[in-house]
C-alpha positions as CSV (number, residue, x, y, z in Angstrom):
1,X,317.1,141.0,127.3
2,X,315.2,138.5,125.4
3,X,317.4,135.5,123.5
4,X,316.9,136.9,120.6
5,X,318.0,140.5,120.9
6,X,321.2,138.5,122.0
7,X,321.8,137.3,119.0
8,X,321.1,140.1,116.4
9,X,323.1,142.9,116.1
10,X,322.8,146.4,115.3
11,X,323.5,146.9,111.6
12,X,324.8,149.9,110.2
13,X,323.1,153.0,109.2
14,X,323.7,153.0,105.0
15,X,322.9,148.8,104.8
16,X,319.5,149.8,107.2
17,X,318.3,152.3,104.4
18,X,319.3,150.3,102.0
19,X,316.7,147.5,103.4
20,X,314.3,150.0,103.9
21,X,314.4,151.1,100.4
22,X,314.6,147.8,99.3
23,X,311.3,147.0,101.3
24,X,309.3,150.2,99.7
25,X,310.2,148.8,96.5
26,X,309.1,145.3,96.9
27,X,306.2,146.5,98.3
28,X,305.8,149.2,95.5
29,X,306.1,146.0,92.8
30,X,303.7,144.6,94.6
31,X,301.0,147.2,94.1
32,X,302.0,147.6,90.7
33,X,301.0,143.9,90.0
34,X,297.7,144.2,91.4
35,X,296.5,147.4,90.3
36,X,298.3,147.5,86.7
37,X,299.1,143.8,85.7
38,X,297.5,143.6,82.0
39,X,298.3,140.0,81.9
40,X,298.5,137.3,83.5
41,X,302.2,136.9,82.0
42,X,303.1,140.1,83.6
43,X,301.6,140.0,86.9
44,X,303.7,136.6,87.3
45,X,307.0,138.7,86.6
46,X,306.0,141.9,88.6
47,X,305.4,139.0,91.6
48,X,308.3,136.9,90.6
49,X,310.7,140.3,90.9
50,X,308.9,141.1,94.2
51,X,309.6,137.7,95.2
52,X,313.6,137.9,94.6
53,X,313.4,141.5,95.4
54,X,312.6,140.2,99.1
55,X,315.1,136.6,99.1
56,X,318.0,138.6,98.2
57,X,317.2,141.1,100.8
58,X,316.7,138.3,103.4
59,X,319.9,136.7,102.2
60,X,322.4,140.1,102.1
61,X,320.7,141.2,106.3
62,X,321.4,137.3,107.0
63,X,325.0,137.7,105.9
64,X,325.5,141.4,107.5
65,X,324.6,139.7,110.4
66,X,327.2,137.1,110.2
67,X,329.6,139.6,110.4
68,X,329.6,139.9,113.9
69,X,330.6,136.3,114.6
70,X,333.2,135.8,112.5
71,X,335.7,138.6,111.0
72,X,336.3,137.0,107.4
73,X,336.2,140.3,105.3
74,X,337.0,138.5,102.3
75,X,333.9,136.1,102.7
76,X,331.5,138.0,103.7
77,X,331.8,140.0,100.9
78,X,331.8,137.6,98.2
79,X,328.7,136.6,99.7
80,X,326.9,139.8,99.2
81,X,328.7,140.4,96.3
82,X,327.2,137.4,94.6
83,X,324.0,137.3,96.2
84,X,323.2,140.8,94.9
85,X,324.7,139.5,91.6
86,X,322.4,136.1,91.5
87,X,319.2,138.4,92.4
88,X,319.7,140.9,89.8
89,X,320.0,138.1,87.6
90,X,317.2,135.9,88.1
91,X,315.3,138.9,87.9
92,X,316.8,139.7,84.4
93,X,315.8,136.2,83.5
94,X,312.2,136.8,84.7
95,X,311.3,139.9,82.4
96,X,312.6,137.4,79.3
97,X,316.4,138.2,79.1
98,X,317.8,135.2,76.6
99,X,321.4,135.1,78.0
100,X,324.0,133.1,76.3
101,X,325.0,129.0,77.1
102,X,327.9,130.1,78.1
103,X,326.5,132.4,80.8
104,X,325.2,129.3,82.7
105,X,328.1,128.5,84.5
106,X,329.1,131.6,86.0
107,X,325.2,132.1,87.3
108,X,325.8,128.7,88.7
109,X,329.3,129.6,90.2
110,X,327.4,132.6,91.8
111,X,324.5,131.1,93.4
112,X,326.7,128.5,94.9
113,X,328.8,130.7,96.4
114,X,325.6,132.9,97.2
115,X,324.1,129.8,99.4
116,X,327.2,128.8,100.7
117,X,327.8,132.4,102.5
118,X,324.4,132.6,103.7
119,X,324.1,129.2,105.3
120,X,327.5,129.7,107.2
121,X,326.4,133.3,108.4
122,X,323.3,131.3,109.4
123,X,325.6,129.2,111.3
124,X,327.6,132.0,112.7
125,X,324.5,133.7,114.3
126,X,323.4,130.2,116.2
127,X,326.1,128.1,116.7
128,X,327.4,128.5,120.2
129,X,330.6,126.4,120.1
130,X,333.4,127.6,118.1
131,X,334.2,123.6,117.1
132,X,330.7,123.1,115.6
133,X,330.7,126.9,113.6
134,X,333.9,125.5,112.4
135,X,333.2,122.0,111.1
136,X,329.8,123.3,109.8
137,X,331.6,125.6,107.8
138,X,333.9,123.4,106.3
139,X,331.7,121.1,105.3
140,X,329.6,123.8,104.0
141,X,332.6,125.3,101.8
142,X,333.6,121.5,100.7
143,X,330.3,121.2,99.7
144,X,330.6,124.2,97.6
145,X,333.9,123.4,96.2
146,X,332.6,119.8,94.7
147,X,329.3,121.2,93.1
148,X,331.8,124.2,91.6
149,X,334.2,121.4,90.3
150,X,331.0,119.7,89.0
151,X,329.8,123.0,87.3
152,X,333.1,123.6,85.8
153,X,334.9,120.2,85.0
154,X,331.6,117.9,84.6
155,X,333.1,114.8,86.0
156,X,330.7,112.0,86.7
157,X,332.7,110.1,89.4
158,X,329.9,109.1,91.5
159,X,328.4,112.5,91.7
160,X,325.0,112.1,93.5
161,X,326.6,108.9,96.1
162,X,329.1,112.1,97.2
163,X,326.7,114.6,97.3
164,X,324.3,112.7,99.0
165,X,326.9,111.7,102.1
166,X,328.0,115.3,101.9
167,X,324.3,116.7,103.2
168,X,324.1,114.0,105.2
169,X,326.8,115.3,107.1
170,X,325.8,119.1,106.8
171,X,322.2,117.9,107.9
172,X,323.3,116.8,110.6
173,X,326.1,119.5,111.4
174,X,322.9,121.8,110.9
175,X,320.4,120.0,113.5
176,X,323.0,120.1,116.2
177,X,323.8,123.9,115.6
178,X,320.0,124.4,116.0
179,X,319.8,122.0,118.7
180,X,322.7,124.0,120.8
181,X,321.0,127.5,120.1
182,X,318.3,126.5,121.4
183,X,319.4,125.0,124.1
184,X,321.5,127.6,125.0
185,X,318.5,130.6,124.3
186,X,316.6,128.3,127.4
187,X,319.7,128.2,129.4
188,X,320.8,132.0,128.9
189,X,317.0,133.1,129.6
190,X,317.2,130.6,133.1
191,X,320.4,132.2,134.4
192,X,319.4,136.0,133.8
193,X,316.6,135.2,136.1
194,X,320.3,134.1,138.8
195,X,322.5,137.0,138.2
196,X,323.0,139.6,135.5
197,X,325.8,139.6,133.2
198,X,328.8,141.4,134.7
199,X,331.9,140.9,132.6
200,X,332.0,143.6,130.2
201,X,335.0,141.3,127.9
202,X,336.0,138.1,127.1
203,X,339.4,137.2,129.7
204,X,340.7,135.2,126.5
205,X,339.9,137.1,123.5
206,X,339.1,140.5,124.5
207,X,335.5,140.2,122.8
208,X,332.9,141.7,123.5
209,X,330.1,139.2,122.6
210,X,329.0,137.4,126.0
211,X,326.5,135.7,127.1
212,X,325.2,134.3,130.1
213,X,324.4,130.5,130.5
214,X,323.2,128.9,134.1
215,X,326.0,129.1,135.9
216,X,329.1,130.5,133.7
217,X,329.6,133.3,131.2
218,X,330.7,132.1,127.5
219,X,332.4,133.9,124.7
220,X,330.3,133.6,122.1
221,X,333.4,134.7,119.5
222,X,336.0,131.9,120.8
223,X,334.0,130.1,122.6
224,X,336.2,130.5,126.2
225,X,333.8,130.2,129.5
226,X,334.8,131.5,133.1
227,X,332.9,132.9,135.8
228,X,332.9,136.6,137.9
229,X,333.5,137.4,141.4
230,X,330.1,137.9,143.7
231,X,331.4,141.5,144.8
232,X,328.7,140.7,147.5
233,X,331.4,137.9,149.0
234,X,334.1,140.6,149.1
């Protein structure tokens, strides 16, 4: 099994046609734009809606995919709640909707929360300790929660100092996550080549969601590692 089938999970049938359909039609605005665009102003929007047509998709499978990793209803949910919200937004801005001053904040609030959600299922997919996910999603939803106070309560208490030493830390939270997957991918590909995977459940957990690295089998949803019998030795 190659490292990344591993890692990306089957999603379910009514959110695959909802991608597909969501792919014909960014590929249907597409055509549109070239063949029909009058103006230059309106082959910029048909593009521009084709554009978020296809973020918002990325964003809403990254999320579904999160889902596996970590069992926060509540979040993940929000998350695709406001990303779908922020995308059918922006693109209500693009074809020249004036909203009101007022409507600034909530947009902000939204794509905030939006971001936030897909970094952390981001994190969910790759990260292969459960100590890292966690501290990468704290500081992800601290993050959030002092840009939302900013949005809201406009303080100016050394704004950009805190938000600067705040993706310093995520930065670096982020690079080791990535460092670990992949580490772990070239590890997991190395010990298929030893044994196959055996253990059908985590000993810990009761998950599911193995994986083989050189030498022990980890639990990819708690992060517990043990090893299996050589029925051979018996």
């Amino acid at each position: 099994m190659s490292s990344i089938a591993q890692i990306i999970r089957p999603v379910k049938e009514h959110f695959k046609r909802a991608l597909k359909w969501i792919v014909i039609a960014n590929a249907g605005l597409a055509v549109i734009g070239i063949l029909f665009g009058g103006s230059t102003d309106v082959v910029l929007r048909v593009h521009g809606t084709s554009l978020l047509v296809a973020v918002s998709a990325v964003s809403l499978a990254v999320i579904e995919q999160g889902r596996f990793r970590a069992k926060i209803k509540s979040v993940w949910l929000a998350g695709s709640v406001c990303s779908a919200a922020l995308g059918l937004t922006l693109i209500a801005l693009t074809w020249g909707i004036d909203p009101p001053d007022s409507f600034g904040r909530p947009v902000g609030s939204i794509a905030v929360i939006s971001v936030a959600t897909t970094y952390c299922a981001v994190i969910s997919a790759i990260a292969q300790r459960v100590r890292l996910r966690r501290v990468c999603w704290g500081g992800a939803y601290g993050h959030s929660l002092y840009v939302l106070a900013i949005i809201w309560f406009q303080f100016d208490f050394m704004p950009g100092r805190i938000l600067a030493l705040l993706a310093v830390g995520q930065t670096a939270c982020s690079l080791i996550a990535v460092i670990d997957f992949i580490g772990s991918r070239r590890s997991t590909i190395a010990g298929s080549e030893l044994s196959e995977l055996k253990a059908q459940y985590c000993p810990y957990c009761g998950a599911e969601d193995l994986t083989r690295l050189i030498d022990v089998i980890e639990c990819r949803h708690c992060g517990g590692r043990f090893q299996t019998l050589n029925k051979s030795m018996s």
